[in-house]
C-alpha positions in Angstrom: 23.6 46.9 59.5 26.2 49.0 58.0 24.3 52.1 57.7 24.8 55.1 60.4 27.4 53.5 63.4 28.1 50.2 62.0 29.8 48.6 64.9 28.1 45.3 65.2 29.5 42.2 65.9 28.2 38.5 65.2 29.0 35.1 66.4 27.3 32.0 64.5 25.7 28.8 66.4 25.3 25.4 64.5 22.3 25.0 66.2 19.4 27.7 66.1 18.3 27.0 69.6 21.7 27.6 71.7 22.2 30.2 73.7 25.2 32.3 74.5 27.1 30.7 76.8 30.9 30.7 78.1 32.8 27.2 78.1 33.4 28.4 81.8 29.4 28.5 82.5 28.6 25.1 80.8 31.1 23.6 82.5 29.5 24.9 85.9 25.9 23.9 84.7 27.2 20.4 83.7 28.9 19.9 87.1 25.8 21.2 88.7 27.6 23.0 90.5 26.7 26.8 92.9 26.7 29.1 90.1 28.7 31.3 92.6 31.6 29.3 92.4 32.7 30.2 88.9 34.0 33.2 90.1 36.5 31.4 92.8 37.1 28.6 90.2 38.2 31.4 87.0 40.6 32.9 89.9 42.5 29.6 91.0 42.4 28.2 86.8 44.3 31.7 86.3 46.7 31.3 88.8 47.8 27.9 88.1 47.8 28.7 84.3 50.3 31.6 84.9 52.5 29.6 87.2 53.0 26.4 84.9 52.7 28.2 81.4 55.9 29.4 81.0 57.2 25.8 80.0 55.0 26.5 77.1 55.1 30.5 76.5 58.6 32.1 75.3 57.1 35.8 76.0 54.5 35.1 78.6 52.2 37.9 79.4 53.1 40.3 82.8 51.0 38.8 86.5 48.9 41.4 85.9 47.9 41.3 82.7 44.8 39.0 83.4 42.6 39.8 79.9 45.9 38.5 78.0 46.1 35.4 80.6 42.8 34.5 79.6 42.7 35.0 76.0 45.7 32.8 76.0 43.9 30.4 78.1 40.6 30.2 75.4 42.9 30.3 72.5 44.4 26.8 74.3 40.9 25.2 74.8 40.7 26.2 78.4 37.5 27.2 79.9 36.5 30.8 80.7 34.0 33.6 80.9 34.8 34.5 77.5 32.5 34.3 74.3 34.0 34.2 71.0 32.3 36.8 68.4 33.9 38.2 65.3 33.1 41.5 63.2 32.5 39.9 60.5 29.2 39.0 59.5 30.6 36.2 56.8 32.4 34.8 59.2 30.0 33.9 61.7 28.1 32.8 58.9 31.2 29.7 57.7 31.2 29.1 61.7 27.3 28.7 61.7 26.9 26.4 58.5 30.3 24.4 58.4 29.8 21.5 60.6 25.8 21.7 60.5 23.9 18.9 59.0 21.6 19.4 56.2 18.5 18.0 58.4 16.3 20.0 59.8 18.4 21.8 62.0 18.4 25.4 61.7 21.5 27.6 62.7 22.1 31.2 63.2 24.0 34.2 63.8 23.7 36.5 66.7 24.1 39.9 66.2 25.0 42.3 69.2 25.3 46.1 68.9 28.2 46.8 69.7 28.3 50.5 70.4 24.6 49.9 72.6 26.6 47.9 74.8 29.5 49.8 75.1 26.9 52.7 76.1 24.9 50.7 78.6 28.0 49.4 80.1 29.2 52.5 80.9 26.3 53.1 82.7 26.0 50.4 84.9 29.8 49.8 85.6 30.0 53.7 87.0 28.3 52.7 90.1 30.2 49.2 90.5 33.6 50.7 90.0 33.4 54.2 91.3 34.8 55.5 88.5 33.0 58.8 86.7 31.3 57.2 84.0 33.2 59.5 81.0 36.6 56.8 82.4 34.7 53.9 82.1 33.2 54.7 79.0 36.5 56.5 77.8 38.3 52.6 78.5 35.4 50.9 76.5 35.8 52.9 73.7 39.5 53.7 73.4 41.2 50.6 75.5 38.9 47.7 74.5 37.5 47.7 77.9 41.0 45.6 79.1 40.9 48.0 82.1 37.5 47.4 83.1 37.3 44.1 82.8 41.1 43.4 84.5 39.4 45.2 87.7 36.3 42.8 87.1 38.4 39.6 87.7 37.9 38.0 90.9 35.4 40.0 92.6 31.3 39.5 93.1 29.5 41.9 91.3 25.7 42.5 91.9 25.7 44.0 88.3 24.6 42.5 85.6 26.5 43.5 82.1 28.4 42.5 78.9 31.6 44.0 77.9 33.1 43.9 74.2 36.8 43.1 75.0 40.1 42.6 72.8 43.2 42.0 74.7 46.2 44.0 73.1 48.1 41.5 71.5 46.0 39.8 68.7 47.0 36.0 68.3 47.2 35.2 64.1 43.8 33.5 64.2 41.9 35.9 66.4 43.6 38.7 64.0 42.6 36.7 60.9 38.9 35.9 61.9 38.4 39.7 63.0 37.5 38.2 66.7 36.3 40.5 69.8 35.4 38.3 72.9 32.1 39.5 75.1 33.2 39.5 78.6 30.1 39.3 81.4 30.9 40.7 84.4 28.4 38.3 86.5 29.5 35.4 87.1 26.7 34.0 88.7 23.9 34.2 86.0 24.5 33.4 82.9 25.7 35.3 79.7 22.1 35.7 78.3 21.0 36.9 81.6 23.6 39.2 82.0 22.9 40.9 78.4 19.3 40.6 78.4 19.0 42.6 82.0 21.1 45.3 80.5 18.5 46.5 78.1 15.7 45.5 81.0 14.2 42.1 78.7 13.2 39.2 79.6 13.6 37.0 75.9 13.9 37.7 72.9 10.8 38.6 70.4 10.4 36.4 67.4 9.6 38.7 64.2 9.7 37.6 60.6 13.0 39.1 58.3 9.9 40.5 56.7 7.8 42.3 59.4 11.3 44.4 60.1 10.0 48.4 59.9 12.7 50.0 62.1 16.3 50.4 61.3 18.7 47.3 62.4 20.4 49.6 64.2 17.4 49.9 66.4 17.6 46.9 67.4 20.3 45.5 70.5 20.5 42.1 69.7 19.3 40.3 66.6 19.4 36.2 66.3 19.2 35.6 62.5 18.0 32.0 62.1 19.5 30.1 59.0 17.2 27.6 57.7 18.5 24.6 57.0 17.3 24.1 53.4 20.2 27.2 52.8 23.4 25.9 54.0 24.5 23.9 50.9 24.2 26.9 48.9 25.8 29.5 51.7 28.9 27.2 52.1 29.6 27.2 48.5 29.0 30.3 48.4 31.5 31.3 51.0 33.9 29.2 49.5 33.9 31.1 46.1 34.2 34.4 48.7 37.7 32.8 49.9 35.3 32.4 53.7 37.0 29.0 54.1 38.7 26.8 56.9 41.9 27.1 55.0 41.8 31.3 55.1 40.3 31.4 59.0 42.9 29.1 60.1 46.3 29.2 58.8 48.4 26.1 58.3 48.1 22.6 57.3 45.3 21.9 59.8 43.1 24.4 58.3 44.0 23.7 54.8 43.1 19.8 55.5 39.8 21.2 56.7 38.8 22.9 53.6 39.3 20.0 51.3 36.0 19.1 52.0 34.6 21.8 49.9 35.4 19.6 47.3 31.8 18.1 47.8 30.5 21.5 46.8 32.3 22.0 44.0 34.8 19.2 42.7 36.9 22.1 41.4 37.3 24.1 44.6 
């Protein structure tokens, strides 16, 4: 995945058989609630987070800075449209295997193309924002596509896409984790829906590690499952490579975390 443009990005699932989701869109499913309202609900949890947050914030982020508001607001535990991926392969890997039984559960990674999307994006964002496509492209490429999806806030769209976003400011643990958020701009179909009518697909096609012939960087989206029988030896693994709980998240919480490798390896 590194050869040629090597701009992928990964996010790692406990469980094989999740989906990419947004807190913001389980939350709606589990309320069973119109799938339209998310995009009323995100605009009224904004504006009651920005009002009351300064009792919390000692540089709070500028009104209009709504891609900051709500990477604050995911950082915090709130729910939002946002999907947390990282550029790191090894690090999806720790957040795939570190809390996953050794059953017979599988987890995975997901691995998204980064500069695919940014190119299909561009596309289909040109006729939903009137811009001339070079802009649009121009702010997914050089801005992190905070412009983009800042304008994408609180409106309907009929299009369905997927954004790679980083807000400007990089809190310590996003910085440390290498993290990038995906940002779909419909809000009423899921994430998976939104990314898989991009690239015109209906589901994903299930192909042995094995019976790969192309390039990865043919391929949009990959879903690497981990078998379970693995993970003992991945997390120790990780450990020796300094991929621990105490390097991704920096303080005493994450450095109580990581004393559990000591079942690995009584000499971690």
């Amino acid at each position: 995945m590194s050869s040629s443009r090597p701009k992928w990005i990964f996010r790692g699932h406990t469980d094989e058989s999740w989906l990419l989701d947004s807190s913001l869109q389980r939350r709606v499913n589990d309320y069973r609630l119109n799938p339209g309202s998310a995009t009323v609900a995100e605009r009224i949890m904004l504006e009651k987070f920005k009002r009351t947050a300064h009792h919390f914030l000692q540089y709070p982020p500028d009104d209009s800075n709504n891609i900051e508001w709500l990477s604050i607001l995911q950082h915090h535990g709130g729910i939002t449209r946002l999907v947390d991926f990282t550029r790191s392969f090894y690090v999806a890997l720790f957040f795939a295997i570190e809390s996953s039984s050794l059953e017979d559960v599988h987890a995975c990674v997901w691995c998204i193309s980064q500069h695919k999307l940014e190119d299909r994006a561009s596309e289909l964002l040109e006729e939903e924002l009137h811009y001339d496509v070079s802009d649009v492209k121009s702010d997914i490429l050089y801005n992190d596509g905070r412009q983009i999806a800042n304008l994408l806030i609180g409106i309907d769209t009929p299009h369905n896409a997927v954004i790679p976003l980083m807000p400007y400011r990089l809190n310590e643990r996003m910085s440390i984790q290498q993290g990038i958020f995906l940002f779909p701009s419909n809000l009423c179909v899921s994430v998976m829906d939104n990314l898989y009518s991009m690239f015109d697909v209906h589901a994903m096609d299930e192909v042995h590690f094995r019976h790969i012939t192309h390039s990865f960087n043919d391929y949009c989206v990959i879903k690497l499952v981990i078998p379970s029988i693995c993970h003992k030896e991945i997390m120790a693994d990780l450990n020796r490579m300094n991929i621990t709980a105490s390097s991704l998240f920096p303080g005493l919480d994450g450095h109580a975390r990581s004393l559990q490798y000591v079942l690995l390896d009584p000499m971690a």
